[in-house]
Residue, then its C-alpha position, 0 to 999 in steps of 0.5 A: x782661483x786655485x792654480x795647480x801644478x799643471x798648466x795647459x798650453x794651447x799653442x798647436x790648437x787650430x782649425x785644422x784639429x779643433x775638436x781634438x783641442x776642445x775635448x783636451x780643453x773640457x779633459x783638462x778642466x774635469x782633471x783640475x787643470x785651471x790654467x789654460x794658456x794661450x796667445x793673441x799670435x797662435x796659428x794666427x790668433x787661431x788658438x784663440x778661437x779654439x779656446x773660446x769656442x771650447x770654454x763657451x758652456x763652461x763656467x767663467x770660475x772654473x779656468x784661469x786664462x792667460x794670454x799673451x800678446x806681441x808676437x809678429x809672425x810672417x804670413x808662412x811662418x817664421x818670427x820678424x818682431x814683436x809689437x808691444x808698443x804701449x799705445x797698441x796693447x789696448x787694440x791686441x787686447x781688444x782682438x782677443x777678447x774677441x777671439x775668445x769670446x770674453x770680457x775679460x783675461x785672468x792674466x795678460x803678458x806681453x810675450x817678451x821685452x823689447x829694449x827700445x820700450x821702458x817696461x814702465x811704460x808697458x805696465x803703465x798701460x796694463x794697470x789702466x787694463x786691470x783698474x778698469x777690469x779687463x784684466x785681472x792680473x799682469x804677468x811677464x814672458x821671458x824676463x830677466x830679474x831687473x826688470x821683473x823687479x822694475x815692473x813689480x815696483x810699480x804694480x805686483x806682478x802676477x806670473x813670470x812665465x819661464x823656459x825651464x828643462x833639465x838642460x835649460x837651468x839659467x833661470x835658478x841663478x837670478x830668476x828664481x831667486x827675485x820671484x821668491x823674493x817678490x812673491x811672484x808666481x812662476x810658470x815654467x814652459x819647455x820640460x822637454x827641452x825644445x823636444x830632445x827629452x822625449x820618448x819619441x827621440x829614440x823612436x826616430x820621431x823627433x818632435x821639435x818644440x822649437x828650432x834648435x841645433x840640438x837636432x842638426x844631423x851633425x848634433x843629434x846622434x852625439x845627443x842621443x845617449x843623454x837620451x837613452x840613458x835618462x829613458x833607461x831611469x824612466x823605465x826604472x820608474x814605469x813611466x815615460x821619458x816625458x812624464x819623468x820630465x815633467x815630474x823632475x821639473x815640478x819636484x826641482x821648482x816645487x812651487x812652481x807651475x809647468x804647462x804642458x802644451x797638447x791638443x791630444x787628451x791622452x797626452x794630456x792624462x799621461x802628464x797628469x798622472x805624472x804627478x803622482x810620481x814621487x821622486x827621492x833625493x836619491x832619484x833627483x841626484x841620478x837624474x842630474x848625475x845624468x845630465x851632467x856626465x853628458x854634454x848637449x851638443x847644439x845648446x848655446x842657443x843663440x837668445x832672441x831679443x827685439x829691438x824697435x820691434x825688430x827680432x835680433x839674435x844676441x850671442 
């Protein structure tokens, strides 16, 4: 199946705005949007069963479905480690597929590594999965280029899935580079970076992403300029901070995917229509001339690595 250059993240879909989350769903598959991408730990596995409901009339060849898997959230909220021992992933794929209501996932990724567990080991049990078709392709989470190339050699890798922004760039230097080499697909996540380049920023209104200084009280005023200054281009543009966004990530990787994580129709179609945006080398100069003459404050996020199935944060 053709995978476009958008991709639909379905991480806030729940219970609690399920219809909203299927309409966006059915918006997305009329606009072209193929891949929908969602988690086995989602609000509670509950992204799942939103999915599944949504997709239960649409036929099975037109979307490609990723899912994630290993995550371990706190009954409230709040991450304390990741499960992607090998004897386990048979039983997380199984709770999926019921969840969503399938016998099988397009692409399965464990959600990120732990350093206690070969990744040798990992694949080994998701090429069993794909061999026996209940998986159609493996991808990875969050990798660095050893280890995408450790798990290539052993079985090709379909996707590597990435945070990716205009003040999030660490992946060009290796990441980039072996998927090119590999002729692995990659699939980037957070154009907005964690939130901060967004419309809604200047309006008071920070919508956080992630958990981040940048947004401290103490950080965000100092980054609000960058802000300010990369809306003033976008007005230059007739488009929105968000939609600017979205268009320097795709133009910058061009044969890269973007997800873009929404419940809401119309959030959804305003990224859509950010396709249509062309941007000159000229507008992708000013744009980086931008974010350099300015230095983001609360950035050095600490990494968040697991260890024995435990999350630790790594300088």
């Amino acid at each position: 199946m053709k995978i476009n250059r958008l991709g639909l993240g379905c991480m806030g879909m729940s219970r609690r705005n399920e219809a909203q989350s299927i309409r966006t769903i059915h918006a997305a598959i009329e606009n072209g949007v193929t891949l929908l991408n969602t988690g086995s730990f989602y609000n509670g596995g509950e992204s799942e069963i939103v999915v599944g409901n949504a997709l239960r009339d649409i036929p099975r060849d037109k979307y490609f479905l990723s899912v994630k898997f290993g995550v371990l959230f706190e009954p409230k909220g709040g991450i304390y480690g990741l499960d992607v021992q090998p004897f386990h992933i048979k039983a997380q794929l199984n709770y999926s597929l019921h969840r969503l209501g399938l016998e099988y996932v397009d692409l399965y990724q464990p959600a990120r590594m732990d350093s206690s567990i070969p990744i040798e080991s990992i694949m080994e049990v998701l090429v069993e999965l794909k061999e026996k078709g209940i998986i159609r392709n493996i991808g990875l989470t969050e990798v660095d280029a050893e280890t995408l190339r450790r798990a290539h050699k052993i079985h090709p890798i379909h996707t590597v899935e990435l945070e990716y922004s205009l003040i999030g760039r660490e992946i060009e230097k290796d990441l980039i580079p072996a998927a090119k080499e590999l002729g692995v697909r990659v699939l980037t996540f957070g154009a907005l970076g964690h939130g901060l380049l967004n419309d809604r920023t200047l309006e008071g209104k920070v919508s956080i992403a992630m958990p981040s200084p940048m947004f401290s009280p103490e950080n965000l005023p100092k980054n609000l300029p960058l802000v300010r200054e990369l809306k003033d281009f976008a007005n230059s543009k007739n488009v929105s901070l968000s939609q600017l966004m979205t268009a320097w990530t795709l133009a910058n990787l061009p044969e890269a995917s973007t997800l873009i994580g929404t419940t809401s129709p119309e959030h959804l179609r305003e990224n859509i229509d950010a396709l249509a945006l062309e941007l000159s080398d000229e507008d992708m100069k000013a744009i980086e001339n931008i974010a350099s003459s300015h230095k983001v404050y609360g950035n050095e996020m600490r990494q968040l690595i697991f260890k024995d199935g435990i999350a630790v944060f790594q300088k």
